[in-house]
N, C-alpha and C positions, 0 to 999 in steps of 0.2 A: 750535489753541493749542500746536501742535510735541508733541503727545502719541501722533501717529502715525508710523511710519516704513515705507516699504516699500521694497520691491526686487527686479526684475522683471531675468530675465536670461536670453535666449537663447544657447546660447554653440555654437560651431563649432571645434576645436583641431588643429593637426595638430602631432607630435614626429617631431623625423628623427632620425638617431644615438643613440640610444639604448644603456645599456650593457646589452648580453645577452652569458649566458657561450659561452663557443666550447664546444661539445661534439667537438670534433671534437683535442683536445687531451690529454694524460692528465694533465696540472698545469692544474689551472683556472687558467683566464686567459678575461678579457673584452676585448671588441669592441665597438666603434661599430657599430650596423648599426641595416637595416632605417628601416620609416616605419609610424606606425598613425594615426588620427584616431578623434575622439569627438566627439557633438552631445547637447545636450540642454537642459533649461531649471533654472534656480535659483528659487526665490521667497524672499524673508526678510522678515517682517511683525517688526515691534516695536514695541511701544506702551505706556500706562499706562489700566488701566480703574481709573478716579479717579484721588485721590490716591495712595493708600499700596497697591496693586497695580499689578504691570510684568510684560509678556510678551512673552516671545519665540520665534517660531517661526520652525524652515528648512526646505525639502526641498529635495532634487535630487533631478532624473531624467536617464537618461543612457541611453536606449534606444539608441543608435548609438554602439559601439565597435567597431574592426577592426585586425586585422593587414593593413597594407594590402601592402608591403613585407616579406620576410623573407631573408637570406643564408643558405645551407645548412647554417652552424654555427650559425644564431641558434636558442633554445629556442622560440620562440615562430612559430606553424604563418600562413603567408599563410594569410588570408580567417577566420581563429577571433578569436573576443572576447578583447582582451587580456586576461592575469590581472588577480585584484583589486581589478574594475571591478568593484563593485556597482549593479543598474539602477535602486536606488533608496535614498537614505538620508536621516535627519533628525534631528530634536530640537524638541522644546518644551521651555521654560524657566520657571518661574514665581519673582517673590518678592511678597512680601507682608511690609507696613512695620506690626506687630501695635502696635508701639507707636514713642514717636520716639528709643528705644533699641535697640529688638530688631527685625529683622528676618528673616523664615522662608524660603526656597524651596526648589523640588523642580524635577525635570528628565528628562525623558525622551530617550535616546539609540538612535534604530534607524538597522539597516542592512540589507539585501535580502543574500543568499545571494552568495558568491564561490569561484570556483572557482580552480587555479593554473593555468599555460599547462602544453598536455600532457596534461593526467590528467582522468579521471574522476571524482576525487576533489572532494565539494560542503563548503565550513561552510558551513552553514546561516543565515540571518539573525538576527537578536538584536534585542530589544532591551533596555536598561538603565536603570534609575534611578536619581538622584542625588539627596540632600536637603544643605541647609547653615543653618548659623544663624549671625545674626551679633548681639552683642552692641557698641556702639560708645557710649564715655564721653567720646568727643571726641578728648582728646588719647590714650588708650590706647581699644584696638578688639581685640575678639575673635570666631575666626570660627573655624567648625567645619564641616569638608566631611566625608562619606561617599560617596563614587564604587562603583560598581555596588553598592548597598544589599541586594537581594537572592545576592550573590556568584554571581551567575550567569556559569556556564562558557560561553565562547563563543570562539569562534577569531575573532583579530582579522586574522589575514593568513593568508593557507592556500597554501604553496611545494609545488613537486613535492615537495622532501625531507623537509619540515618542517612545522609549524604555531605558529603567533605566540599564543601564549592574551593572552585580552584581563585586563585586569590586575583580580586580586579583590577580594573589597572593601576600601577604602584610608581607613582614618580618618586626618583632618589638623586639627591644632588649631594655625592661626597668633594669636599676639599681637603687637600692632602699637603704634607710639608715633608720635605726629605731635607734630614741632617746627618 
């Protein structure tokens, strides 16, 4: 009765040219270089258990990533895992329709541990939750997110120099008008 949805995805990629910085310069400047590839599989189920409950899940898995290619001024080492790759990440999604005004849901965001090209250096993996609520009067709708709920510290990208913190908890209250 179209209440289910799936998706089923083996995937095989290769990037050529890629931009990596030249080290071998005292003004950073970047280069085309190099070739790496990645395989792995996706799954995404989505569906409604009954009426007024909807979910939705994803993973990837990405066991196969490489430097296949590298130029002597590229950052990133022939034969190592490129950076950033995580070998595994996801999400669960819930809402639930409490009444034919308000609706509730919550969400779960992980990701497996990522290193940068080069270093030793690990973030660790995470993962995070979200809840939202929506209020809707038809022609005006209100709707209220919390993103990582618990404000958990986590690095979203982790560079040899640097680290990208992933963003802390973020209240957002849109009101909307339909005409």
């Amino acid at each position: 009765d179209g209440r289910l949805s799936t998706r089923l995805a083996a995937f095989y990629s290769e990037k050529y040219n890629e931009r990596n910085r030249d080290t071998d310069t005292a003004v950073v400047q970047y280069l085309l270089s190099g070739k790496r590839h990645a395989a792995g599989l996706e799954v995404d189920v989505a569906g409604r258990i009954g009426a007024a409950w909807e979910i939705f899940a994803s993973y990837a898995w990405i066991p196969v990533a490489k430097v296949d290619e590298a130029t002597s001024a590229a950052t990133e080492v022939e034969g190592s895992r490129p950076g950033l790759t995580p070998r595994q990440t996801g999400s669960l999604w819930t809402t639930y329709r409490v009444t034919p005004k308000l609706r509730l849901g919550a969400g779960l965001t992980a990701s497996g541990q990522q290193s940068p090209v080069g270093s030793t250096a690990v973030a660790p993996g995470y993962v995070i939750g979200d809840v939202m609520a929506e209020y809707d009067l038809g022609e005006v709708f209100f709707k209220l997110n919390v993103t990582n709920v618990g404000d958990k510290l986590y690095g979203a990208s982790l560079y040899r120099g640097h680290v990208v913190l992933g963003a802390p908890r973020t209240t957002q209250l849109t009101v909307g008008a339909r005409f």
